[in-house]
C-alpha angles and dihedrals in degrees: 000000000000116000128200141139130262129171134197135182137181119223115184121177122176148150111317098228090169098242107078132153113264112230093269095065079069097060115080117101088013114109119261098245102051090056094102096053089070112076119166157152092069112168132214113234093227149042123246117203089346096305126101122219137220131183135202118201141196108205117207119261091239092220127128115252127221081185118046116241108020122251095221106037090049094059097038084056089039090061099037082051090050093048089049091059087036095051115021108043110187085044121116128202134214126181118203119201121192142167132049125339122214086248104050127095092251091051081056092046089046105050092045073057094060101034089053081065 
């Protein structure tokens, strides 16, 4: 099988009411160890066009993936994505995606790296 490494990673930002989940509201049905990956509210430290900010993020699980993209990781992001929109209307959602992709030369060069092993 081909190795190589993909990241991906949920930023939400959204209207600051004052009253937002913590991070831990997030938690339940995620898996443990990715706990720490999800980090929010984050607050802006000042207000644009009278209104004051806040962000959540998802950071990506750092690990190398046999299967792009991983199992656990997308539906971990899939259900932090759902309880955004759920729970924080006026919030808007963006999910970046980096490194190599399964398809690209350095994903090739990667994985004859690998193989070579």
């Amino acid at each position: 099988m081909t190795k190589y490494h993909a990241h991906e990673a949920v930023l939400a930002t959204g209207p600051d009411t004052g009253n937002l989940p913590d991070a831990a509201d997030f938690h339940a049905g995620i898996p443990a160890e990715l706990h720490p990956l999800i980090v929010g509210p984050i607050r802006a430290p000042g207000e644009q066009g009278g209104v004051r900010y806040a962000s959540y993020v998802f950071l990506p699980e750092g690990e190398d993936s046999w299967v792009f993209p991983t199992l656990d990781g997308d539906a971990a992001r899939d259900l932090f994505v759902q309880r955004i929109k759920d729970w924080l209307p006026g919030f808007e959602v963006v999910r970046v995606e980096y490194g190599a992709k399964p398809e690209s030369d350095e994903a090739r060069r990667d994985a004859a790296a690998w193989d070579e092993r």
